[in-house]
C-alpha positions in Angstrom: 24.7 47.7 63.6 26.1 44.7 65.1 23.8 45.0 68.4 20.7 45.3 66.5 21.8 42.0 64.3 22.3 40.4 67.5 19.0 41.6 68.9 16.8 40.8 65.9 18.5 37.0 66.0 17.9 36.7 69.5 14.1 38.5 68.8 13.6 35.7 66.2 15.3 32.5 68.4 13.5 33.6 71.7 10.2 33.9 69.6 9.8 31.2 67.6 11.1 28.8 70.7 8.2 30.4 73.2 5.9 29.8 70.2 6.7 26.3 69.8 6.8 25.6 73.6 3.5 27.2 74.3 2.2 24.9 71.6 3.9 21.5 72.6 2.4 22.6 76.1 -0.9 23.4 74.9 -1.4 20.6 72.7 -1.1 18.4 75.6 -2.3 20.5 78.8 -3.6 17.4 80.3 -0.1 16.3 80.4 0.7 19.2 81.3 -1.6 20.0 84.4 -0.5 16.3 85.4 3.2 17.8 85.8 2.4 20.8 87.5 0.6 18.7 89.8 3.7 16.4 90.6 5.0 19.9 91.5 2.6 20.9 94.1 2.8 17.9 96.0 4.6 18.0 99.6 7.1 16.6 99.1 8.2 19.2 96.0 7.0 22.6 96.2 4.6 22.3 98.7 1.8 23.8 97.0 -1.1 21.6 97.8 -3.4 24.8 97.8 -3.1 25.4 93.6 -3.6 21.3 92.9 -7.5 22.7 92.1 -6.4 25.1 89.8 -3.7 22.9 87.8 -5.4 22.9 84.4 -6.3 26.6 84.4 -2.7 27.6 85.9 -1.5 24.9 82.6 -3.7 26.6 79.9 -2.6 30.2 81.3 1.2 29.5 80.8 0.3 27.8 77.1 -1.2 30.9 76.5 0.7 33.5 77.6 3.8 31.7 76.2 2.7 31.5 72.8 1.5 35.4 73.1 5.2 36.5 74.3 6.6 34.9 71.8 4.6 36.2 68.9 5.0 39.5 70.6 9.1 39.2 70.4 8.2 38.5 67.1 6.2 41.8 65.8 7.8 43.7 68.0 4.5 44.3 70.2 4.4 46.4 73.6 8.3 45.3 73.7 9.3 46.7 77.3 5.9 44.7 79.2 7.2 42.0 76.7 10.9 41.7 77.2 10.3 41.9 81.4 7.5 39.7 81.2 9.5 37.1 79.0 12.4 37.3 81.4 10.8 36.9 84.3 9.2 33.9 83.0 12.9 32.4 81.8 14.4 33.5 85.5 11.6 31.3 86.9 11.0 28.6 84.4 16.0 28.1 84.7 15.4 28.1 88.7 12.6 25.5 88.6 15.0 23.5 86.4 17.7 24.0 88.6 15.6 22.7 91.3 14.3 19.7 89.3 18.0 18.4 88.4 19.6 19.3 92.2 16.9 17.3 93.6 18.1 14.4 96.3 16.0 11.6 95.9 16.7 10.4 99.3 16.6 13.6 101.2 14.3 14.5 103.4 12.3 18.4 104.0 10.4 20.0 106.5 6.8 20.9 105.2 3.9 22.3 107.8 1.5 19.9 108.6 -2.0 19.8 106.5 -4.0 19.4 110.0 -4.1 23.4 110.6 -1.6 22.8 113.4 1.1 24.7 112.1 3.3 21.9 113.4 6.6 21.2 111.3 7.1 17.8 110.0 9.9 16.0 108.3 8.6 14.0 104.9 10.3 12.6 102.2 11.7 14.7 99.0 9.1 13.8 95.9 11.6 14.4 93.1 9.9 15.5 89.4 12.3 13.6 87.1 11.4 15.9 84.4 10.0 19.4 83.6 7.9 18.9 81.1 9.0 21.9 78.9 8.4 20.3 75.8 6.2 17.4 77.0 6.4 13.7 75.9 7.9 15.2 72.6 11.2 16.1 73.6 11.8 14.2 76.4 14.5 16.0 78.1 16.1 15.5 81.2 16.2 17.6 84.6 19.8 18.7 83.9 19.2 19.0 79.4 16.2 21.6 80.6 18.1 24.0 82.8 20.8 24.0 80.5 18.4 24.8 77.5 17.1 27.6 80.0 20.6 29.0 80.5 20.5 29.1 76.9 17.8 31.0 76.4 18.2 32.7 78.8 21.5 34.1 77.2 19.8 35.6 74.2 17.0 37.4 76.0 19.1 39.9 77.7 20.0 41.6 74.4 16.3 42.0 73.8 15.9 43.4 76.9 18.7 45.8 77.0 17.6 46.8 73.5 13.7 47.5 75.0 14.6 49.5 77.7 16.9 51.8 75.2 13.7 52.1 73.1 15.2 50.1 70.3 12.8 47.8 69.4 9.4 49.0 67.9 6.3 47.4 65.9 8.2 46.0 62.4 8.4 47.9 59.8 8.6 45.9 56.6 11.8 45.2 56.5 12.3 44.0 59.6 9.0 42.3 59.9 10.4 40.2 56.1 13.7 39.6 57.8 12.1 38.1 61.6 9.3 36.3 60.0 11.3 34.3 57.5 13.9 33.2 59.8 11.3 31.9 62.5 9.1 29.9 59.8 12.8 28.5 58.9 13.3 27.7 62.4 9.7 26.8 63.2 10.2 24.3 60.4 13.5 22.6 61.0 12.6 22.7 65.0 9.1 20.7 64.1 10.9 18.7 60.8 13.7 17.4 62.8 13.0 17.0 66.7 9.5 17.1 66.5 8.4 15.3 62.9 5.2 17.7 63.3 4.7 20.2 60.7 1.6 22.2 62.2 3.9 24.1 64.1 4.6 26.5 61.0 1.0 26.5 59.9 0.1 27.4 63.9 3.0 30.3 63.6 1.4 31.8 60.1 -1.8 31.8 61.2 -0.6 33.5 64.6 1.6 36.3 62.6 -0.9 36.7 60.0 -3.9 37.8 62.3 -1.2 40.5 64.3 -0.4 41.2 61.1 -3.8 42.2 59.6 -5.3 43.9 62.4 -2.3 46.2 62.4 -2.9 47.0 59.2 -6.7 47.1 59.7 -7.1 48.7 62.6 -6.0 52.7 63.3 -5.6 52.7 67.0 -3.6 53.8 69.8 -4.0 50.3 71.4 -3.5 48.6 68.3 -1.0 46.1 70.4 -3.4 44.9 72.8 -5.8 44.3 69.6 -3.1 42.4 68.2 -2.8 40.3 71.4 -6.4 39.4 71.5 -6.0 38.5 68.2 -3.6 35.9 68.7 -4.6 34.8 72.2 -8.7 34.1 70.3 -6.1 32.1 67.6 -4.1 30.5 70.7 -7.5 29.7 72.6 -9.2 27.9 69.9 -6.5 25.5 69.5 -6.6 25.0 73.5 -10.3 24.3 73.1 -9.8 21.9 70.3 -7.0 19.5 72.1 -9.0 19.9 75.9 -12.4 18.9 74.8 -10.8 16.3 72.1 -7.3 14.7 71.6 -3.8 16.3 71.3 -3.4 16.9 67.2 -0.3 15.2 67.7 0.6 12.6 70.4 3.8 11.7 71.5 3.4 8.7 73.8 3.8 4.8 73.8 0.1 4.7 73.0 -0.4 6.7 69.8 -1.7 5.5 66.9 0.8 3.0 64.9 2.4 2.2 68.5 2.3 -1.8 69.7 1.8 -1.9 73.4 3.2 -5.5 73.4 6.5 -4.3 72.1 6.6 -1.3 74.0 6.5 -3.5 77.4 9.1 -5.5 76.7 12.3 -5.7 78.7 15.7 -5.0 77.3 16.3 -8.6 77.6 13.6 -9.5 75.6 14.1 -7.4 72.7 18.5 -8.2 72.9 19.4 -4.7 74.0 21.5 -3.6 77.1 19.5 -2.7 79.9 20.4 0.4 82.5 22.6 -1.0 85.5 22.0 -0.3 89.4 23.9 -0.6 92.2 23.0 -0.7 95.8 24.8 1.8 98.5 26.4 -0.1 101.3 27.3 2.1 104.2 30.5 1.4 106.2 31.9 3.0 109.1 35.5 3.7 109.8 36.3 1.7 112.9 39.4 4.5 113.7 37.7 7.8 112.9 33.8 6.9 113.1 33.3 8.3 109.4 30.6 6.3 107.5 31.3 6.0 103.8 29.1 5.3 101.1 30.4 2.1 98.7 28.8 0.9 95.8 27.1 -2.7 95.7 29.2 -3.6 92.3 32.7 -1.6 94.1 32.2 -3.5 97.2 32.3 -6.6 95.0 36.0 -5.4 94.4 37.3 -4.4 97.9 35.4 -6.5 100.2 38.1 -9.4 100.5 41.2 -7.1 100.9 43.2 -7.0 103.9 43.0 -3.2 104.6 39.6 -2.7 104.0 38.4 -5.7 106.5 40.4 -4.1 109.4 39.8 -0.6 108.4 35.3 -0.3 107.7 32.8 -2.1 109.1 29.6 -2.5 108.1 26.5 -0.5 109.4 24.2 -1.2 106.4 23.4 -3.4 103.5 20.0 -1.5 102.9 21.2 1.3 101.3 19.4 3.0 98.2 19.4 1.9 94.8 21.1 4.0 92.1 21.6 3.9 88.0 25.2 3.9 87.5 24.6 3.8 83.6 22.3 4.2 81.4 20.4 1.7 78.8 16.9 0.7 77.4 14.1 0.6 79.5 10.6 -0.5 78.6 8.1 2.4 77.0 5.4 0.4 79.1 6.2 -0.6 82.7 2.9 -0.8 84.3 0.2 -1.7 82.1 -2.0 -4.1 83.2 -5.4 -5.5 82.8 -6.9 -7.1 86.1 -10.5 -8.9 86.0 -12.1 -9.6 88.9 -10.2 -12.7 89.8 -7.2 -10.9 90.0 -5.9 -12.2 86.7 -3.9 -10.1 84.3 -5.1 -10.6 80.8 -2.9 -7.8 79.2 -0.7 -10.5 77.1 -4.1 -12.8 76.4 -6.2 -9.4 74.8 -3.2 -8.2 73.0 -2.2 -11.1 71.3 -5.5 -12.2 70.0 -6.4 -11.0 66.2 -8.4 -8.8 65.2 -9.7 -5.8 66.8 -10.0 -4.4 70.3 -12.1 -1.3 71.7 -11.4 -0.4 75.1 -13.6 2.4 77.4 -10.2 3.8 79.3 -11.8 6.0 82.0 -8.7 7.2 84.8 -11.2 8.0 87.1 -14.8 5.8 86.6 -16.4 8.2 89.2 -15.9 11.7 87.9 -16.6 10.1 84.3 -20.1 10.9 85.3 -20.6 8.1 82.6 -19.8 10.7 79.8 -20.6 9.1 76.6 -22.2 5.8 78.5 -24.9 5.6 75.5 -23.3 5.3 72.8 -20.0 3.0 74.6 -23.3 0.9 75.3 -24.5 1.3 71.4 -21.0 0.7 70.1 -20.1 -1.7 71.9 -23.2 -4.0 71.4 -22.5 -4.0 67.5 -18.6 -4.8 68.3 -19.2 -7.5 70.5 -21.9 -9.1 67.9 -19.7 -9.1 65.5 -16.5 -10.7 66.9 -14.5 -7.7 68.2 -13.1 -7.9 71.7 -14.6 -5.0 73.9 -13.2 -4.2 77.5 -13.7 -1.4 80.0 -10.4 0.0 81.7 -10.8 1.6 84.9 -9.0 2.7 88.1 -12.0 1.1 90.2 -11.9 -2.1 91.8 -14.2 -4.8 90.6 -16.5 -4.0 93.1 -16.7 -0.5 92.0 -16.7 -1.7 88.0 -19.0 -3.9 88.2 -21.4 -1.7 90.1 -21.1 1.2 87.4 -21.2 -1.8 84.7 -24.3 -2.6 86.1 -26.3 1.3 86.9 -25.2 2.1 83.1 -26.4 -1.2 81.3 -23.0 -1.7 79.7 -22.6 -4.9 77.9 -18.7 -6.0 78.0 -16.2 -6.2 80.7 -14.7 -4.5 83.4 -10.9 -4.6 84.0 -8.8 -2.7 86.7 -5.6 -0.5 85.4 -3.1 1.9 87.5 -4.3 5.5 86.8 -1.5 7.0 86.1 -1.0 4.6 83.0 -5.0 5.3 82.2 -3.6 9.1 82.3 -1.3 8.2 79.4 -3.2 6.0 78.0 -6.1 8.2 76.3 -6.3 12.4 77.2 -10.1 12.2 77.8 -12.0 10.7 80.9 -13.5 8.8 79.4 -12.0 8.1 76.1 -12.4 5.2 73.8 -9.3 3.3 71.9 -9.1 0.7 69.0 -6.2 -1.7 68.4 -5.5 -3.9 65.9 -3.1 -7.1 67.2 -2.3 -5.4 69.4 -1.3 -2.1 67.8 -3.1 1.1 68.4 -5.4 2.2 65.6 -6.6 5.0 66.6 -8.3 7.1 69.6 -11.4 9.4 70.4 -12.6 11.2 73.4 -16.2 10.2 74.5 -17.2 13.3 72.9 -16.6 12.1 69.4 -17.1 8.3 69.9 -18.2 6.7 66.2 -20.9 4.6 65.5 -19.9 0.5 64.4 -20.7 1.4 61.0 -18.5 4.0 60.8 -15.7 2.3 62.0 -16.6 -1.2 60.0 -16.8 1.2 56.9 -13.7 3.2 57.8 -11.5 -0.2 58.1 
């Protein structure tokens, strides 16, 4: 009795969790595909070869995370499901493990791209975070592999359980029992970390289909029925946020955000900033040992009389470290460059009234998507008083020559891509502040007319 307690908690944990991840992921999978990407560089797992195949490897794992976990919840196929789900937790704790034990300043030996099969020596490219749950729980390296170990924990018991043939479709008393406790879970995980309620709504829907075409259907494959079921569910939802926005976004440039505020310094908004340190590297004149001493420690020892005679230095240029922790700016690299190299971030932001940008990460494989009615919109903005800008990875030779081909009547200005990435989720996509403060966002696929948006203010 007390096993099968512990097994339907762990059932109803494990499941509502995967459920919950798999959406976070899947509501952004261009955020998403971006991580895995950090992933496969060289300098990290050396997978150059899957970079292509990013967004469909993203939307896979969405997918097939939402699916285990509705299957831990009905009790679906449950020894495919319990090995499945714990190979996926084995890989997803090592590839924390490897995220939060990775040096910074070490170096790997990767073969060479050139077909050579030569070894070479290149820096480690450290992925700061996971990305389990995205830009809405922003944990660290070391907060995700412990959250795995966690996990990690109460999937055995469900597995032990499968393989002794103790778990089973629900019956209705188990099904009242599991389904309760993860819509209380769902709704206290998405109420209180995530302030996002679709999460429960996404869950119902997702054990109501299983649930009907169980009942429905008379079948000996009734499981697999059930997963189509939720994977159509699961898909739709994957459709919606690739080929639109995320329903719910979670970084400095959602609507309601100020991007002046969220570049400014600790110093500027009276908080305490994170503190670095240099290393300085000294050598033992008696034994040859170097040691490693801290810019603000050295600051300490440097005039005493033992450690003169004892060390001597070998290097000032050492790396730079965080020896604590404090605020750091949202925003650290947005900025707006016209052709004269001027940056006219702090000039567009703090004028009134409203601002439309054209954010495009990558101008060329835009393809001009949406160029028409940018043109159209934009025409009607400018006319009547609104600011209108394009924002582009390009140079200005390379903005002004699309400006030109595509007849578009405002401004070009030059932006890192990665911020363009965060920026907007659609290439190209199409923002409106306010002062300053984000309004709102569209892809180009769903970019509103003037009157629309004159009538909608």
């Amino acid at each position: 009795m007390f096993f099968k307690a512990i097994t339907t908690f762990s059932r109803t944990l494990v499941g509502s969790l995967f459920v919950v991840s798999g959406l976070i992921k899947s509501n952004d999978a261009l955020g998403f595909m971006y991580k895995l990407e950090e992933y496969f560089e060289p300098g990290a797992l050396n997978l150059e070869a899957w970079t292509p195949y990013a967004l469909e490897i993203a939307v896979f794992v969405c997918i097939a995370e939402v699916l285990l976990g509705v299957a831990l919840l009905v009790g679906a196929l449950p020894k495919l499901t319990t090995v499945l789900t714990m190979v996926m937790m084995v890989f997803f704790t090592w590839l924390t493990w490897y995220t939060a034990t990775c040096d910074p300043f070490g170096m790997k030996m990767v073969t060479a791209g050139d077909g050579s099969g030569t070894l070479i020596e290149i820096a480690n490219q450290c992925v700061l975070e996971c990305g389990c749950f995205g830009n809405a729980i922003p944990l660290t390296a070391y907060q995700s592999f412990l959250k795995d170990l966690f996990l990690l924990i109460f999937v055995i018991p469900i597995t032990i359980a499968a393989f002794r043939n103790k778990i089973q479709l629900n019956d209705s008393r188990t099904a009242t029992i599991i389904y309760t406790g993860a819509i209380v879970m769902t709704f206290l995980f998405g109420y209180l970390m995530l302030d996002w309620l679709f999460p429960i709504l996404y869950l119902v829907f997702l054990l109501f289909a299983a649930s009907a075409i169980r009942r429905r259907v008379n079948h000996p494959n009734v499981e697999w029925l059930m997963a189509g079921g939720v994977v159509i569910i699961a898909g739709l939802v994957q459709f919606k946020t690739l080929n639109h926005l995320p329903l719910k976004d979670y970084r400095p440039y959602a609507a309601g955000e100020s991007i002046l505020e969220n570049r400014k310094s600790a110093d500027e908004l009276g908080l305490a900033g994170p503190v670095y340190a240099t290393e300085y590297t000294f050598r033992n004149v008696f034994t040859e040992i170097d040691t490693i001493v801290l810019s603000n420690d050295y600051l300490k020892v440097y005039n005493e009389t033992h450690f003169k005679a004892t060390y001597e230095i070998v290097t000032y240029d050492g790396a730079e470290v965080k020896i604590s922790d404090g605020y750091e700016p949202r925003i650290m690299d947005f900025q707006m460059v016209n052709v004269d190299g001027d940056d006219l971030t702090e000039t567009i932001f703090s004028s009134p009234g409203y601002t439309l940008l054209h954010v495009s990460k990558d101008i060329e494989l835009s393809n001009a998507a949406g160029q028409e009615a940018f043109n159209s919109l934009a025409s009607d903005a400018l006319h009547a008083g609104w600011n209108f800008y394009g924002l582009t990875n390009g140079d200005s030779d390379m903005n002004e020559a699309f400006a030109d081909k595509n007849n578009a009547p405002y401004e070009f200005l030059t932006c890192d891509q990665t911020e363009l990435k965060i920026v907007v989720r659609s290439n190209p996509g199409l923002v409106l502040l306010k002062d300053g403060i984000v309004i709102k966002k569209w892809s180009w696929r769903d970019i509103p007319s003037f009157n629309d948006l004159s009538n909608g203010e």
